[in-house]
C-alpha positions as CSV (number, residue, x, y, z in Angstrom):
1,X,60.9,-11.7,-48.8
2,X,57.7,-13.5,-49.7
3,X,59.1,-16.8,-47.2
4,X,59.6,-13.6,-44.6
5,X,56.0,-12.1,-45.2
6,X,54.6,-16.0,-45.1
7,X,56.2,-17.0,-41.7
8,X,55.0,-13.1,-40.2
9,X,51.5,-14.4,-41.2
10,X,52.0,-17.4,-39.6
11,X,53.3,-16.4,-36.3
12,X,50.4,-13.5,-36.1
13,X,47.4,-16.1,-36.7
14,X,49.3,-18.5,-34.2
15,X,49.5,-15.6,-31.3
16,X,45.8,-13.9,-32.2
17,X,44.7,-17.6,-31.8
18,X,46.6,-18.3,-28.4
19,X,45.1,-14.6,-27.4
20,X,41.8,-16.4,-28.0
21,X,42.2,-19.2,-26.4
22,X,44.3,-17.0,-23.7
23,X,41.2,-14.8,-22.8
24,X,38.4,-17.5,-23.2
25,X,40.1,-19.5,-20.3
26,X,41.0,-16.5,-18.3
27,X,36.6,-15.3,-19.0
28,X,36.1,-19.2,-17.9
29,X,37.9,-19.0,-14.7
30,X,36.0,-16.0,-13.9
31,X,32.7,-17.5,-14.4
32,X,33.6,-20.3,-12.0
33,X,35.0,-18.2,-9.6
34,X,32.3,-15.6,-9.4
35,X,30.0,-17.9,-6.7
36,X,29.1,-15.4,-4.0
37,X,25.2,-15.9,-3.8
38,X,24.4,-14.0,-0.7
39,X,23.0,-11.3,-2.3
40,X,21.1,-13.7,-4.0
41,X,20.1,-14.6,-0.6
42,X,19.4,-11.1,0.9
43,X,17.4,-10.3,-1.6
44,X,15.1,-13.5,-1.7
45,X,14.3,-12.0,1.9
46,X,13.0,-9.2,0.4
47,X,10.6,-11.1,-1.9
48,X,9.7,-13.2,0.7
49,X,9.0,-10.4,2.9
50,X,6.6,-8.8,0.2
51,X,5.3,-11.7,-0.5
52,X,4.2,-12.2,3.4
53,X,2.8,-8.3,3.3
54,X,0.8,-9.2,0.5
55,X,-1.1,-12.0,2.0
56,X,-1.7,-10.0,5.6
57,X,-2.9,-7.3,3.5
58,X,-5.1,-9.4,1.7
59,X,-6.7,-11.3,4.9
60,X,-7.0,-7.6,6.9
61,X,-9.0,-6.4,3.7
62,X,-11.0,-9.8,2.3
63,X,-11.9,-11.4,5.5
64,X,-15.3,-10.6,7.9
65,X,-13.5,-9.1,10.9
66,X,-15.5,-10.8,13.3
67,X,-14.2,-14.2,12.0
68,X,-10.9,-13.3,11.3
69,X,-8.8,-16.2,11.8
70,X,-5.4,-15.2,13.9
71,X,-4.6,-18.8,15.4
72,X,-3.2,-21.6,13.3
73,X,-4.9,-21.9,10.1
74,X,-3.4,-18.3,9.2
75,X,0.0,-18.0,7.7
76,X,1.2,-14.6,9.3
77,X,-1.9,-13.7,11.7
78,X,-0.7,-15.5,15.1
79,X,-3.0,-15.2,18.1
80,X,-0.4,-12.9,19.9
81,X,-1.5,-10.0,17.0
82,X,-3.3,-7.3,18.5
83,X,-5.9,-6.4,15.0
84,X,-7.6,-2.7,15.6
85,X,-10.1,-1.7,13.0
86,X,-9.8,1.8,13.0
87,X,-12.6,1.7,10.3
88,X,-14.0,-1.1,8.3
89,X,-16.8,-0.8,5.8
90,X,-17.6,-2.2,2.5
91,X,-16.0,0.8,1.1
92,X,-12.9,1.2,3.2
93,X,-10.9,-0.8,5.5
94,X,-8.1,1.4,7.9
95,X,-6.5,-1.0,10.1
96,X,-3.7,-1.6,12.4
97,X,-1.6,-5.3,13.2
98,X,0.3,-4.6,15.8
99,X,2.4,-8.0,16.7
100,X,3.7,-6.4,20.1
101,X,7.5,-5.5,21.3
102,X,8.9,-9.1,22.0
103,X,8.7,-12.1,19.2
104,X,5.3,-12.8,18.3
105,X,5.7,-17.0,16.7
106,X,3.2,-16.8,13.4
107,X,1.9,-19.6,11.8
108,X,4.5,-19.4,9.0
109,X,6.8,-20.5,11.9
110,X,8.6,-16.9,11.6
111,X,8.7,-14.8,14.9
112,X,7.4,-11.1,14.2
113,X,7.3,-7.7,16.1
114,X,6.2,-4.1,15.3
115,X,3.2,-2.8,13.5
116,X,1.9,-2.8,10.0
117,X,-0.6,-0.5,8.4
118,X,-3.1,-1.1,5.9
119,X,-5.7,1.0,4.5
120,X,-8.1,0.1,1.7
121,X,-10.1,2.6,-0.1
122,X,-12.2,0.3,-2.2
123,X,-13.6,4.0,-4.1
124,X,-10.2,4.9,-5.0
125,X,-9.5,1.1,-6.1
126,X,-6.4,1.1,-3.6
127,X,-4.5,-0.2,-0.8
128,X,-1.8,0.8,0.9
129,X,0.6,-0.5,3.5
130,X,3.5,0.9,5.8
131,X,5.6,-0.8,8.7
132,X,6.7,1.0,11.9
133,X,9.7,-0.8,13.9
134,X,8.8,-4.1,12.0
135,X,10.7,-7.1,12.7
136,X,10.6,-10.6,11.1
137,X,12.8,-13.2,13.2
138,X,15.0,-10.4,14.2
139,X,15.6,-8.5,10.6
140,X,14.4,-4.8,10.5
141,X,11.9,-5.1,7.4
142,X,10.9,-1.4,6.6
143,X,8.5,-1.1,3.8
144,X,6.2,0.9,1.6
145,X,3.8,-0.5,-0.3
146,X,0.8,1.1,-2.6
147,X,-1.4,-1.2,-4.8
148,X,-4.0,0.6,-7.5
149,X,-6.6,-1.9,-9.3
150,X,-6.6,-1.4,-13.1
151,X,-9.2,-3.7,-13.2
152,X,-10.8,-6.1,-10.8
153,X,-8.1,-9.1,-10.8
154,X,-4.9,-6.9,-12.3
155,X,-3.2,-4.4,-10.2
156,X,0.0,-2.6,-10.2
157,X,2.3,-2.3,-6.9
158,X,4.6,0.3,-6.6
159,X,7.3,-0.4,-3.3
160,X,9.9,0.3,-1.4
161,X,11.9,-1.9,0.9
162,X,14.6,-2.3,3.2
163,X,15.9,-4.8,5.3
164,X,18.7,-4.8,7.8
165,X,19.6,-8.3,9.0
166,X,20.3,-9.0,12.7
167,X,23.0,-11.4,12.3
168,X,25.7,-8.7,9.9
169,X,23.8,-5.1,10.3
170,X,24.3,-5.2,6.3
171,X,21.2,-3.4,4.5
172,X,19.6,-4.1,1.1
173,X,17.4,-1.7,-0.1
174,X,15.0,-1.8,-3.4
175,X,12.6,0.0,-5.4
176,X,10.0,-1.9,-7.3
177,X,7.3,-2.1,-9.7
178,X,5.4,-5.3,-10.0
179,X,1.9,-6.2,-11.7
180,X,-0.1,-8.9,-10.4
181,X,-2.8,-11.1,-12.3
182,X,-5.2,-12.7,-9.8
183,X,-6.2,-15.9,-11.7
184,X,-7.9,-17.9,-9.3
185,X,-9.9,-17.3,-6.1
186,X,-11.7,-13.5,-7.0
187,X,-15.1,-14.6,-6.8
188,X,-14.2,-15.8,-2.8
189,X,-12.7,-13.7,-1.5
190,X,-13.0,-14.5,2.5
191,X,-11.3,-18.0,1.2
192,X,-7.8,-17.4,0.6
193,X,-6.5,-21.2,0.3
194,X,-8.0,-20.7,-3.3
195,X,-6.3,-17.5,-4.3
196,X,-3.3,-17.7,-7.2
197,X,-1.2,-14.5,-8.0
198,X,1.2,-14.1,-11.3
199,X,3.7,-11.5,-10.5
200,X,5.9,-10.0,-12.9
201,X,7.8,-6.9,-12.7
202,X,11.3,-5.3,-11.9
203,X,13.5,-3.2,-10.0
204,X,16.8,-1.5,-8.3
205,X,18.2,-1.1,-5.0
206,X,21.6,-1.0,-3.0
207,X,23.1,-4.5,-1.8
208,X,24.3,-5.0,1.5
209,X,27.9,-4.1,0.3
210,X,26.5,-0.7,-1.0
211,X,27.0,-1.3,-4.3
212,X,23.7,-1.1,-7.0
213,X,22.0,-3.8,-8.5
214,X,19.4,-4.2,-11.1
215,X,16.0,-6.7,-10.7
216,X,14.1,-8.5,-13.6
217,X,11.5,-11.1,-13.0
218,X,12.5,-13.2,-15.8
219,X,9.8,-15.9,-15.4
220,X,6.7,-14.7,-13.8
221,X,6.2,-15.8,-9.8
222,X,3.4,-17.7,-9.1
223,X,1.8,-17.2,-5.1
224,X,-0.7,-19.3,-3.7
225,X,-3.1,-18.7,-0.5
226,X,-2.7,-21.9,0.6
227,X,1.3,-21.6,0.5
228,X,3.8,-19.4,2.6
229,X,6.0,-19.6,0.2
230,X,6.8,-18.6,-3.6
231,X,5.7,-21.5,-6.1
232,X,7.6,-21.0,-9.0
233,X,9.3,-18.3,-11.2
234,X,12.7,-17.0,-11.7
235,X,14.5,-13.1,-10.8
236,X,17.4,-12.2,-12.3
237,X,19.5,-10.0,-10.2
238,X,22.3,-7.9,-12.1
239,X,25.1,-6.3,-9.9
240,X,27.2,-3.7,-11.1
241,X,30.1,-5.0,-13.2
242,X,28.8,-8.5,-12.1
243,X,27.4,-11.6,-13.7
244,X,23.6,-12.2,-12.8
245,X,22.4,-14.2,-10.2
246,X,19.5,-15.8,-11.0
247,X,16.8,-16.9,-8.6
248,X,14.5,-20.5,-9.3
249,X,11.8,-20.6,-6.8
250,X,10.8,-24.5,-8.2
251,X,8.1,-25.3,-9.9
252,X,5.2,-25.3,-8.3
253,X,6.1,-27.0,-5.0
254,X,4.9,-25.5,-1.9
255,X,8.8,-25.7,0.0
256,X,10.8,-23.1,1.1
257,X,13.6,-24.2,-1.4
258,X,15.2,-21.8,-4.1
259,X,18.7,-22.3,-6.2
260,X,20.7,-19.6,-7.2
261,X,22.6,-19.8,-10.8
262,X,26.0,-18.0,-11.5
263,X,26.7,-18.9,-14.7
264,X,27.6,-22.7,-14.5
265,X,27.8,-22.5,-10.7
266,X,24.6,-23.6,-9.2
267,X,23.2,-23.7,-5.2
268,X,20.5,-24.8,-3.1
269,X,18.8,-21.9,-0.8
270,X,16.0,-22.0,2.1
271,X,13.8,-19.3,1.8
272,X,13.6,-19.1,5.8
C-alpha cells in the first residue's frame, strides 16, 4: 500500500510538472504569435495628428499675425492656407485655417485639406480647437480639442479624436486626457524652434476592428518646436483580452521612426 501511495505521488508531481511545462510553452507560443502592430500603427496617427494640432494651435495663438510665417520655415502652415482672424487681441485670438478643398503640401511634407478652428481666450486661460471635413494625406482626422492653463507653463488637454484612413475606411477613435509641462521656450513665445513640451497622460477609444482599447503614456513624450515629430517617450496601448503594444518614439532624435514591442516581438514604424 505504502509502494502504491509512493508511485501515485510520483506520477502526480510528474504530470502537474508536464502541465507546467505544457502551459508555459503553449503562453510562449502565444506571445510570439501575437505580432499584429497595426493598431499600434493607427493609433501612432492619432498622436501624431495631436501632436500637429498642437503646434498649429500654438503658431495661430503665439505668433504676430502680420508676420506669420505660412511658407517653408513652418511645419504645418503651407502658403496654400487661407488664415482669417476673425478676432485677435492680446486677450483673445478666434481664428480660422482653412487649407482649401484639394491637397494643400505643408512643410511637414504631409498634404492637408479642410478647416481648423482655434479660439484663445487668454482671460479664461483657454484654448480650444475643432476640425470641420479635415484631411491629412487623405485620412478623415475629426478632432476636439480644449486646453485650460493651471498655471502659466502646465496645462491640461482634454480630447477627442477620430480618424478614418483612406486606404481601409477602418476608424480609430479615442478619448484622452493629457497634461503638458512647457519646459523650455515660455518666455518667447513668437520663437517656436525653442519650445519643449513633456506630455503625459492616458486614454480609451475603439480600434479600427471595433473592439476597445486602453492608452497609458508610460514614459512621458517629449515635443519640440523645432521638430515635426515626437522625440522620445513610450505609450502602452492595452486591447481587450490582448497583450500591450507598446510604442518607443526614440530618444531624442528628430526622425519619423517609432518601434512597436509585443512582448519579445519587436518592429520598426514610420510615423508618416
Amino acid at each position: 500500500m505504502a509502494f502504491m501511495k509512493q508511485k501515485f505521488t510520483q506520477i502526480s508531481i510528474v504530470l502537474l510538472f508536464a502541465a507546467v511545462i505544457l502551459f508555459s510553452c503553449r503562453k510562449d507560443r502565444e506571445v510570439l504569435a501575437d505580432t499584429d502592430t497595426a493598431l499600434a500603427q493607427k493609433y501612432s496617427t492619432i498622436e501624431q495628428s495631436n501632436n500637429d494640432l498642437d503646434a498649429l494651435a500654438n503658431e495661430i495663438v503665439y505668433s504676430n499675425s502680420a508676420s506669420l510665417k505660412t511658407g517653408e520655415n513652418s511645419d504645418v502652415l503651407s502658403l496654400c492656407a487661407n488664415i482669417i482672424f476673425n478676432h485677435k487681441s492680446n486677450d483673445s485670438v478666434n481664428a480660422l485655417v482653412d487649407f482649401g478643398s484639394s491637397n494643400c503640401l505643408c512643410g511637414d511634407q504631409k498634404y492637408r485639406k479642410g478647416k481648423v478652428k482655434i479660439v484663445c481666450g487668454k482671460v479664461s486661460n483657454s484654448i480650444s480647437l475643432s476640425t470641420e471635413n479635415y484631411y491629412v494625406n487623405n485620412n478623415k482626422v475629426e478632432v476636439s480639442r480644449n486646453l485650460k492653463y493651471l498655471l502659466p507653463t502646465y496645462f491640461v488637454i482634454n480630447a477627442s479624436a477620430s480618424i478614418t484612413f483612406a486606404d481601409s475606411s477602418q476608424t480609430i477613435t479615442e478619448n484622452s486626457t493629457r497634461t503638458i509641462n512647457w519646459t523650455e521656450g515660455s518666455s518667447t513665445l513668437s520663437n517656436k524652434t525653442d519650445d519643449v513640451f513633456i506630455v503625459s497622460g492616458s486614454g480609451s477609444g475603439t480600434n479600427h476592428n471595433g473592439d476597445n482599447y486602453t492608452v497609458e503614456i508610460t514614459t512621458p513624450i517629449k515635443r519640440t518646436g523645432d521638430c515635426s515629430f515626437i522625440r522620445s517617450g513610450k505609450i502602452e496601448i492595452k486591447p481587450t483580452d490582448k497583450l500591450a503594444r507598446v510604442i518607443n518614439f526614440g530618444n531624442g532624435e528628430c526622425d519619423d521612426i517609432a518601434t512597436v514591442s509585443i512582448g519579445k516581438f519587436s518592429k520598426i514604424i514610420a510615423l508618416k
